[in-house]
C-alpha positions in Angstrom: 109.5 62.5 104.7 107.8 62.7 101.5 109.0 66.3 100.5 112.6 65.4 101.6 112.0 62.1 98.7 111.1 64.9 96.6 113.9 67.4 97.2 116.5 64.3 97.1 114.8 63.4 93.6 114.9 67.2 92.2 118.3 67.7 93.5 119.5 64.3 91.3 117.4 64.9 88.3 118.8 68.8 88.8 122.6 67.0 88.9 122.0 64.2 86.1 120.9 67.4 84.1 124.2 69.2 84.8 126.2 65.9 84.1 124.3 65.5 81.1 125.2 69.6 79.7 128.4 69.0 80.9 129.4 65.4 78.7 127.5 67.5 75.9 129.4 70.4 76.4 132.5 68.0 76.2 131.8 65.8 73.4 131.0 68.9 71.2 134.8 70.1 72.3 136.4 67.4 71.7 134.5 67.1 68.1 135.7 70.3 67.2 139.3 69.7 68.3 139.3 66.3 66.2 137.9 68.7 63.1 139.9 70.8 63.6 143.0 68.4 63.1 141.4 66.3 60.7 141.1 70.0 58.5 144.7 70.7 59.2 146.0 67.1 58.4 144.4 67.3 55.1 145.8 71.0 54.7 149.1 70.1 55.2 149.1 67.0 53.3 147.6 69.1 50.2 150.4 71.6 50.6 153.0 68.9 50.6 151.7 67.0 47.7 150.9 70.2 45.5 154.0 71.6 46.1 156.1 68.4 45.2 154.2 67.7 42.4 153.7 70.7 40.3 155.7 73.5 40.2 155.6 76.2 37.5 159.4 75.7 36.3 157.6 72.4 34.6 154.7 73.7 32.8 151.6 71.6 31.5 152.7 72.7 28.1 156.1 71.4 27.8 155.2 68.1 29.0 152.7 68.0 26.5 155.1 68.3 23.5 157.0 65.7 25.3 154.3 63.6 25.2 153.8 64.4 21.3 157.1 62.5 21.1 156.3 60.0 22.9 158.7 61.3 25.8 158.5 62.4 29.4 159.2 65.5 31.0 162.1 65.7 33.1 162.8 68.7 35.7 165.5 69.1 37.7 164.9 71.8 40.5 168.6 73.0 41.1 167.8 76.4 42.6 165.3 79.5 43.2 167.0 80.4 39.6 167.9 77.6 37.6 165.9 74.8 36.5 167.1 71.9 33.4 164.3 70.9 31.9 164.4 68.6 29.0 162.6 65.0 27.2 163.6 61.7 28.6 162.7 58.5 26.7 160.2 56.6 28.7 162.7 53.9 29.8 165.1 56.6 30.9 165.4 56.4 34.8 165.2 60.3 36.1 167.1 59.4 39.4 170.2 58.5 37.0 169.8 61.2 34.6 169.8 63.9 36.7 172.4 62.5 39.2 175.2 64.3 36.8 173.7 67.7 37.6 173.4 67.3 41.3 176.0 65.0 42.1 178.3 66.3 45.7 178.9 65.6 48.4 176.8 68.4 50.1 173.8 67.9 48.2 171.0 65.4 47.6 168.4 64.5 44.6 165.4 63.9 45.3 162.9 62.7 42.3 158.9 61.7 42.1 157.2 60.8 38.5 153.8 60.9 37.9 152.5 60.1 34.8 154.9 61.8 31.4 155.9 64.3 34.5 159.4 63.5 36.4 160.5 66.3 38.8 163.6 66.1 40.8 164.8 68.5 43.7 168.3 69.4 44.1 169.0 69.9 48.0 171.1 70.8 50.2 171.8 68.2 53.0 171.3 71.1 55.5 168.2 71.8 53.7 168.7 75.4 53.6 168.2 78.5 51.2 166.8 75.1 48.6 163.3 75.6 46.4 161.2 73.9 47.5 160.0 70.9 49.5 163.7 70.0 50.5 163.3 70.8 54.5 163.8 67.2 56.5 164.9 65.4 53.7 168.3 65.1 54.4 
């Protein structure tokens, strides 16, 4: 009777012991997996905002001789190949400006300042064959 106490007692502290590996085991999965999302959220939402937000058709340097006259930069994006990039008074509204050069019926503008830096996307409602960062935004 007592060794049978003792085998019941082994055989649970043998089973608490596999539970316990196995919750482990799943905890440290689960960590990963959240990681592993958490990395690739933050990925993704670097991608996104560095591509929107710098581009090399709207260099550093021309916005700073903008600045040097007390002006903005303003970029309009209207292709792989052709980019208007000029000064805009501060109170000049980018959206407006650069609605003359992207203005149809098959195409929308899409603009985001930061700072002396304005830079507007022209896109294609179908979102297609467009520069950059245009996909979904029709």
């Amino acid at each position: 009777s007592k060794q049978s106490v003792e085998a019941i007692e082994g055989s649970a502290q043998a089973s608490a012991k596999r539970l316990a590996n196995t919750i482990t085991t799943s905890l440290s999965d689960f960590t990963d997996m959240v990681q592993m999302w958490i990395s690739f959220v933050l990925l993704l939402t670097f991608a996104y905002g560095h591509i929107f937000k710098y581009h090399p058709r709207c260099p550093e340097a021309a916005e700073r001789d903008c600045v040097l006259l007390n002006e903005k930069l303003g970029c309009l994006i209207r292709g792989p190949h052709e980019t208007v990039r000029l000064c805009l008074q501060w109170k000049q509204n980018c959206t407006v400006y650069f609605e003359r050069y992207c203005s149809s019926v098959t195409r929308n503008l899409y603009c985001h300042q930061r700072g002396p830096l304005c830079v507007c996307l022209c896109c294609r409602k179908s979102g297609e064959n467009n520069p950059i960062a245009c996909k979904g935004r029709s």
